[in-house]
C-alpha angles and dihedrals in degrees: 000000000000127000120275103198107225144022084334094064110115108252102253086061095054092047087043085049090057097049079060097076095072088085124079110279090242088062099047094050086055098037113022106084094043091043083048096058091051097052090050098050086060094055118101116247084231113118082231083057091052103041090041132091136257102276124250092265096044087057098039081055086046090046100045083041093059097045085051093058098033090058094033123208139180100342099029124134108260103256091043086051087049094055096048099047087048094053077042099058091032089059079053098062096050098044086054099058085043087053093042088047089052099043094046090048089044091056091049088053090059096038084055100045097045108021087023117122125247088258096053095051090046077053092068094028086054089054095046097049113132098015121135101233082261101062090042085047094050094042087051096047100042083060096053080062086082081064088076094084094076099055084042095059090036090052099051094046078046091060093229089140100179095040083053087052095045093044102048107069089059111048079054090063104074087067094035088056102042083056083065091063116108112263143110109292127188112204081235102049084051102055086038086054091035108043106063082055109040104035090064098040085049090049101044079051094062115027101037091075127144095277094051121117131233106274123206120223117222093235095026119203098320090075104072094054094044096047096041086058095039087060098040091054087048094052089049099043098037111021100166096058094052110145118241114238082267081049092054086045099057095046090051091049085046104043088046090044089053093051089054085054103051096039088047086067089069111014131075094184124148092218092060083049091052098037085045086062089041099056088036096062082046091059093045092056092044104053089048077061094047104041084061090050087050093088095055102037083140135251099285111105103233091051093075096052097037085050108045079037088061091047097050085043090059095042093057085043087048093053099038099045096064087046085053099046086046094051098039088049099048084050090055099062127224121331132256122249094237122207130212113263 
């Protein structure tokens, strides 16, 4: 059967035609009508073929198409590869403060277990009580599923893009799940929960597809080490000054906003450009977070000011670090037409 463009055009074409708007437009205006006429040559010339549907593998390769351009990779054009660099790097940044918070969590556990007091192990032996070893194993073992986030983030500087994709949602289901815990949820206090977690995993989901280049973090490997320890020693030396998870968040936006903004003094490079957005859109996300976490910073003296500080620090990081990537860009000069390897 081939295509007839109009009101002509059997029905499954039209549908299929439709199916077709989820690319960039660019993309539509180049592809769609040569996309259209070979779609159409494999329809049946039954009056079922052409009143039925695209099939569920033709949409899912519509679908997995779309996410490819959308988040363009090597042989984008250059404002699609932007884009999807930007929603990359910015993936990497989340899934950093989720691996810092998990290997900082995971060395409190041991410290507990073997330097721990008396009074912290009768803690977990208090909350256990009454558990078969099963329950005790799964509930240990569902919690070593925040652990995920280090392979994740390992995983996506490694470049092990599939292994990143298949990794990240769940290590998003430990948090999903204890939300579905009864207890009294406010809309707000979900998305604030959710947000941090899901945003990035879904992210890493979608833009970290096969035509996706290597991407460089701003801290590289070394970071998670190095803030996992940072928290855990904070936690040790001044316990009662240990950040909440909104807390973690902020200092990673702002430890890896200070570094755009250093390296921005000597550097024109389009991937600064690129990582300053990144980390841009990240502050703005979690400011809305911990703007809502402002009113119930908590009774001790110092949390009002290191809170509200945080707040006023990410607003100034969410307004200089466009006005970085803009600059630093402009300074780079056009971009290349990259081509798949």
């Amino acid at each position: 059967m081939t295509g007839r463009s109009g009101p002509d055009e059997p029905l499954i074409v039209q549908r299929y035609r439709a199916l077709l708007r989820i690319l960039p437009p660019s993309y539509r205006a180049a592809r769609e009508e040569e996309m259209i006429a070979v779609f159409a040559e494999s329809v049946g010339d039954t009056e079922d073929d052409a009143l039925g549907r695209p099939d569920l593998a033709e949409t899912a390769s519509v679908v997995a198409l779309a996410t490819r351009v959308w988040f363009g990779g090597l042989g984008a054009p250059p404002r699609l590869f932007a884009f999807g660099q930007t929603v990359r790097l910015f993936a990497l940044v989340g899934a950093l403060a989720q691996a810092i918070l998990a290997g900082a969590g995971a060395l409190g556990l041991l410290d507990v277990v073997f330097f721990g007091s008396d009074d912290a192990r009768d803690v977990l032996r208090t909350a256990n009580a009454g558990s078969s070893r099963i329950d005790v194993a799964g509930h240990v073992a569902w919690n070593l599923l925040d652990l995920l986030w280090i392979p994740v983030y390992v995983t996506v500087v490694r470049g092990r893009r599939r292994a990143a994709r298949l990794l990240a949602i769940p290590a998003a289901l430990p948090l999903l799940i204890r939300l579905t815990v009864p207890f009294v949820w406010s809309w707000s206090t979900v998305a604030a929960v959710l947000v941090p977690v899901s945003v990035p995993a879904l992210a890493i989901a979608v833009a970290f597809h096969r035509d996706a280049p290597p991407v460089r973090p701003v801290g590289g490997l070394a970071a998670v080490p190095a803030g996992a320890v940072a928290l855990f020693a904070a936690g040790r030396l001044f316990p009662s000054l240990v950040p909440d998870p909104d807390g973690v968040y902020c200092w990673v936006a702002l430890g890896a906003g200070a570094v755009c903004l250093v390296r921005s003094r000597s550097s024109a490079d389009r991937a600064l450009g690129h990582r300053s957005l990144a980390v841009a859109l990240y502050a703005v996300l979690i400011l809305a977070v911990r703007i809502h976490s402002a009113g119930a910073a908590g009774p001790l003296p110092y949390a009002g000011p290191v809170v509200y500080g945080q707040v006023a620090a990410l607003l100034l990081l969410a307004g200089a670090l466009p006005v970085v990537a803009v600059r630093t860009l402009r300074r780079a000069g056009p971009a290349p037409h990259r081509r798949p390897g």
